[in-house]
Residue frames as a rotation matrix with the C-alpha (Angstrom) as fourth column:
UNK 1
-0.216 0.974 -0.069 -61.61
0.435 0.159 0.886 65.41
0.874 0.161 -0.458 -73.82
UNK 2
-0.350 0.468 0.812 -63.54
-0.806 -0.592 -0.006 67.82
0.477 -0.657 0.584 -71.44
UNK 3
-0.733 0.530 -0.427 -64.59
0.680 0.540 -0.496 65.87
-0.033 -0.654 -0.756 -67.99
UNK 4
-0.590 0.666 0.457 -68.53
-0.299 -0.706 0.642 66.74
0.750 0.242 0.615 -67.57
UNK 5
-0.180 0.163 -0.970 -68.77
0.945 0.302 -0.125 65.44
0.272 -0.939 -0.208 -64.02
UNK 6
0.195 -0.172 0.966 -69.48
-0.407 -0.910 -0.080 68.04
0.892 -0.377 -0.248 -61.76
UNK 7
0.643 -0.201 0.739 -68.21
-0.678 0.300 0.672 65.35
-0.356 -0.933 0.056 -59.22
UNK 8
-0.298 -0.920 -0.255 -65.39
-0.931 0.339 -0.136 63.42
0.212 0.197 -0.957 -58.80
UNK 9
0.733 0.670 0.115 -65.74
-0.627 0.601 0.495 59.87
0.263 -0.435 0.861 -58.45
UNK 10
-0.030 -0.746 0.665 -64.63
-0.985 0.136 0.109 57.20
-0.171 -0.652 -0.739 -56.34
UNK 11
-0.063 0.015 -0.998 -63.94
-0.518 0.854 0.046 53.58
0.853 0.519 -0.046 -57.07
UNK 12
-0.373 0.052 0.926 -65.40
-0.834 0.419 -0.359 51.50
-0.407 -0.906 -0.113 -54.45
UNK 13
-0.648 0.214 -0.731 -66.79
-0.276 0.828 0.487 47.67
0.710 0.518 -0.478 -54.63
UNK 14
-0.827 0.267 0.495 -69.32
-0.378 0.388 -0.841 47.92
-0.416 -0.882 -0.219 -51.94
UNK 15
-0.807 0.590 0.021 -72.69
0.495 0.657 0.568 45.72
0.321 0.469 -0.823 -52.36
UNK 16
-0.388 0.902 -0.190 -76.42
-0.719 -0.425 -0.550 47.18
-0.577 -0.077 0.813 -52.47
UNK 17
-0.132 0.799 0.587 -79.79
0.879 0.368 -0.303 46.55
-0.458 0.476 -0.751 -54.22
UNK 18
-0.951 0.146 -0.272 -81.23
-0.309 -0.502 0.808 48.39
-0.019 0.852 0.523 -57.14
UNK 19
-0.329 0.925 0.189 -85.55
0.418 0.322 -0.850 48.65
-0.847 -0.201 -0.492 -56.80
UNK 20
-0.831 0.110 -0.545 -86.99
-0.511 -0.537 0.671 49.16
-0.219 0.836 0.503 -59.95
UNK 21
-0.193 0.897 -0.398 -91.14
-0.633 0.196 0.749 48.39
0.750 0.396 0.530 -60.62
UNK 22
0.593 0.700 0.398 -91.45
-0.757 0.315 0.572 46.72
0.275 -0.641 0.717 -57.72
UNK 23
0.874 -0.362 -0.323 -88.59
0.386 0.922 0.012 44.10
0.294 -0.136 0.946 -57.65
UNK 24
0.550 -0.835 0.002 -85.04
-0.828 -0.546 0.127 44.39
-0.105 -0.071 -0.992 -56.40
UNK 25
0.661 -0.733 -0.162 -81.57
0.613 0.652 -0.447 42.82
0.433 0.196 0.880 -57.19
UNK 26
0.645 -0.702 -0.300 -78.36
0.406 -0.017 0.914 42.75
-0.647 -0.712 0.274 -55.99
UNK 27
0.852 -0.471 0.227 -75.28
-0.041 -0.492 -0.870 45.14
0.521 0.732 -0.439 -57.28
UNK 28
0.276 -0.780 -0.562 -72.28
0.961 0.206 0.187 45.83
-0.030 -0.592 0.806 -56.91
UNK 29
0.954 0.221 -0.203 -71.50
0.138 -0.924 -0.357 49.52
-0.267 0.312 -0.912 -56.85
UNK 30
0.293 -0.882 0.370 -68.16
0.955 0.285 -0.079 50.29
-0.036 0.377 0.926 -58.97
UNK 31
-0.775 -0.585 0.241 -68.14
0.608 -0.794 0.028 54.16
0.174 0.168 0.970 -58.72
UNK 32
0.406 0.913 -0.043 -69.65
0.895 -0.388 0.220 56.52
0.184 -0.128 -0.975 -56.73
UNK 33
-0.743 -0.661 0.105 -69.81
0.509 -0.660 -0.553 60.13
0.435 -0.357 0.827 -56.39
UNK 34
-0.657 0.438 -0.614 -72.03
0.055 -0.784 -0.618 62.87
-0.752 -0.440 0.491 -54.71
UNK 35
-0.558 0.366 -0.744 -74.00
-0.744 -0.617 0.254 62.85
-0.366 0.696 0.617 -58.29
UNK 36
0.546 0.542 -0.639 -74.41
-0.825 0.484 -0.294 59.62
0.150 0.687 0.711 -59.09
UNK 37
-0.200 -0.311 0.929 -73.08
-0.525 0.835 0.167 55.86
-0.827 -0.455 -0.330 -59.32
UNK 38
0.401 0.002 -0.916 -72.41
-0.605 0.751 -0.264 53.34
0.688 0.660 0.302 -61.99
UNK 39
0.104 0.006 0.995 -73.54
-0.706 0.705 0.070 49.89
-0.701 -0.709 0.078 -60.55
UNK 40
-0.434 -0.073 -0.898 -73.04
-0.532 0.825 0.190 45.99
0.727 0.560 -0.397 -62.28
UNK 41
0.447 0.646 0.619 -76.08
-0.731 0.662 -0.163 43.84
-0.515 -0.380 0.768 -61.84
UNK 42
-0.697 -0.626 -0.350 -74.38
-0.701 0.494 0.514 40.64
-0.149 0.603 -0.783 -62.66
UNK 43
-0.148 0.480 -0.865 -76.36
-0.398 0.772 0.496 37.17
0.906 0.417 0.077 -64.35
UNK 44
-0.759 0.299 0.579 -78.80
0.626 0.088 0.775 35.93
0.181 0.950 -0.254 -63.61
UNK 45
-0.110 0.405 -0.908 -80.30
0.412 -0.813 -0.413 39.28
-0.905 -0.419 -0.077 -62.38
UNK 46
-0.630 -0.317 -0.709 -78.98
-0.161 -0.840 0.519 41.59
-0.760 0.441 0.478 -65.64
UNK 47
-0.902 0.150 0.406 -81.32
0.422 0.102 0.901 39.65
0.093 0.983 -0.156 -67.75
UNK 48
0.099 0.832 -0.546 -84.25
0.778 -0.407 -0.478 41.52
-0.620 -0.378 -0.688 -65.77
UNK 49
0.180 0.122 -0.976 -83.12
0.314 -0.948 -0.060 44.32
-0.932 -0.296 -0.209 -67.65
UNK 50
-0.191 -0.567 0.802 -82.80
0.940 0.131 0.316 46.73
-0.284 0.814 0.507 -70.90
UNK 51
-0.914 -0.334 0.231 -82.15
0.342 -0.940 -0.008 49.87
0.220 0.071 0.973 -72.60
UNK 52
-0.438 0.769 0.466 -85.99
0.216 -0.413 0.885 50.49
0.873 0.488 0.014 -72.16
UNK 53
0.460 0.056 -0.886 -85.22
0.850 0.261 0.458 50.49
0.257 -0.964 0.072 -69.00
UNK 54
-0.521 -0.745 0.416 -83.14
0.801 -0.595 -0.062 53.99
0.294 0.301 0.907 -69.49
UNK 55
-0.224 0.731 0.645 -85.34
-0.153 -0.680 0.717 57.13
0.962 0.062 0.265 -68.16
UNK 56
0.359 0.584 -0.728 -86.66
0.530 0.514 0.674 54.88
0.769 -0.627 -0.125 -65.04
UNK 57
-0.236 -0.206 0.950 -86.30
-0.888 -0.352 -0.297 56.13
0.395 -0.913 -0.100 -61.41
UNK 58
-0.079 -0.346 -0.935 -84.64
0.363 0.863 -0.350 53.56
0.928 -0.367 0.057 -59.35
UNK 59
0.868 -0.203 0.453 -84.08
-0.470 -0.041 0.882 53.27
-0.160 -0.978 -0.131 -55.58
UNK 60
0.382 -0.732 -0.565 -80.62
0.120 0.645 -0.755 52.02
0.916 0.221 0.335 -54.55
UNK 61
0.997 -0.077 0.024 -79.53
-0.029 -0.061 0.998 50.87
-0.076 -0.995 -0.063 -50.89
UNK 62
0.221 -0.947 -0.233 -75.66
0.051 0.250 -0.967 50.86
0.974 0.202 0.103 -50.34
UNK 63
0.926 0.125 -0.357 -75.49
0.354 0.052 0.934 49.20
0.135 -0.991 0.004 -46.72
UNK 64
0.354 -0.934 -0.060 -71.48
0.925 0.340 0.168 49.87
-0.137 -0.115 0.984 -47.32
UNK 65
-0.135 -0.040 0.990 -71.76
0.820 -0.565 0.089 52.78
0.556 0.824 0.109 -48.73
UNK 66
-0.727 -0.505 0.466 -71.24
0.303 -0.844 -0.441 56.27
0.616 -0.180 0.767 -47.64
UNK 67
-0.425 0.834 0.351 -75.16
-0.774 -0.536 0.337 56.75
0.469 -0.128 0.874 -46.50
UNK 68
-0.590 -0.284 0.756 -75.35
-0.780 -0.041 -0.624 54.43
0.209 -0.958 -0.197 -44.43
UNK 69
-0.713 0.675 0.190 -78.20
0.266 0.510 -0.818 51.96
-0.649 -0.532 -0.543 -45.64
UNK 70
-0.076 0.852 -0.519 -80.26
0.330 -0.469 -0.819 54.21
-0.941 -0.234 -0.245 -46.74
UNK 71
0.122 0.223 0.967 -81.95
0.884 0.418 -0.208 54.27
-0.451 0.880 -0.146 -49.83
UNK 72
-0.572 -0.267 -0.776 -81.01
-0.157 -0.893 0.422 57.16
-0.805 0.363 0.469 -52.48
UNK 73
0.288 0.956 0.047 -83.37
0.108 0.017 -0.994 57.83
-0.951 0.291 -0.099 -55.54
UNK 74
-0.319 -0.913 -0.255 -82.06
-0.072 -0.245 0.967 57.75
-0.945 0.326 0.013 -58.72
UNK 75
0.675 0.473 -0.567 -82.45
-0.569 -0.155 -0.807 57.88
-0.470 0.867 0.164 -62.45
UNK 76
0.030 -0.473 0.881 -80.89
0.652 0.677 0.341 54.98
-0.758 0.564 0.328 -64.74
UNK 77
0.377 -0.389 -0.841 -79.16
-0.765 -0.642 -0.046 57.33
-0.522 0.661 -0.539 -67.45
UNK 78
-0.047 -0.662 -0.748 -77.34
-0.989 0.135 -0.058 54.98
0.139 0.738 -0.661 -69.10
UNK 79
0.698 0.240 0.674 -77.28
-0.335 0.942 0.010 50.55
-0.633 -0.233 0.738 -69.71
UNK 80
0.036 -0.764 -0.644 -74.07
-0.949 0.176 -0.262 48.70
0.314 0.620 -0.719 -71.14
UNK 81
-0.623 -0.299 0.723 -72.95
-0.672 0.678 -0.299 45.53
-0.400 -0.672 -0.623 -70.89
UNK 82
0.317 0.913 -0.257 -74.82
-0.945 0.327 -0.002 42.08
0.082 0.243 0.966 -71.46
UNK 83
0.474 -0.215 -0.854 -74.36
-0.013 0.968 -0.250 38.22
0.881 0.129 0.456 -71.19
UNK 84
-0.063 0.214 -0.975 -72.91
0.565 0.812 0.142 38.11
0.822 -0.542 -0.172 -67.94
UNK 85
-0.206 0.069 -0.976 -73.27
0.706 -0.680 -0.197 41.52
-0.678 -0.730 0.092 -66.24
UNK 86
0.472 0.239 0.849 -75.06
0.522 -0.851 -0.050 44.75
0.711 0.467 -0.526 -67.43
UNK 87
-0.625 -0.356 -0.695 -73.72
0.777 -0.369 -0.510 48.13
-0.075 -0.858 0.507 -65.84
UNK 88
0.226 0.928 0.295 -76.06
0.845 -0.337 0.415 50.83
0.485 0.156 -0.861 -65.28
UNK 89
-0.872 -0.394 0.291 -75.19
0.348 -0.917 -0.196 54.71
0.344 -0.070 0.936 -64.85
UNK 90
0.002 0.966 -0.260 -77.12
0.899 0.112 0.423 56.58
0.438 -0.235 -0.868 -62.42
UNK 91
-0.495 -0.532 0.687 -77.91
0.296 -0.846 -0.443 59.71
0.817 -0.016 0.576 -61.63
UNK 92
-0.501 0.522 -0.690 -79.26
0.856 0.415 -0.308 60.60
0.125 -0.745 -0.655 -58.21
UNK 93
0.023 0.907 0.421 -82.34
0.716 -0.309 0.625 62.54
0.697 0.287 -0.657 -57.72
């Protein structure tokens, strides 16, 4: 199978937040790269969400995280997961 990254990504477990409509929750960020980031919002946060939630433009803070804090814009591409953690593919803006 053909990789369709145009970045590589990195497996990391640092903690952030995820703003979406006005509210935020806590993640964990499981893989990031220069493109994007696939976080896990875990219970009882993940039930805030759902696929209709796909399309949205997020904010996401990743005090641990490569940027220092500082919030990156993003697009929720993708939603898996349910019952006691959802992950959520993002792509960043």
């Amino acid at each position: 199978m053909d990789e369709r990254r145009a970045h590589n990504r990195e497996t990391t477990e640092h903690g952030g937040s995820i703003a979406l409509a006005g509210r935020t929750f806590p993640c964990r960020i499981r893989n990031l790269s220069p493109g994007g980031a696939l976080v896990e919002i875990e219970s009882p946060h993940c039930a805030s969400f759902s696929v209709n939630d796909v399309g949205q433009e997020i904010e996401i803070t990743m005090p641990e995280g490569p940027d220092g804090g500082k919030g990156r814009q993003g697009r929720i591409i993708r939603l898996t997961g349910g019952g006691e953690s959802v992950f959520m593919a993002l792509f960043f803006l």
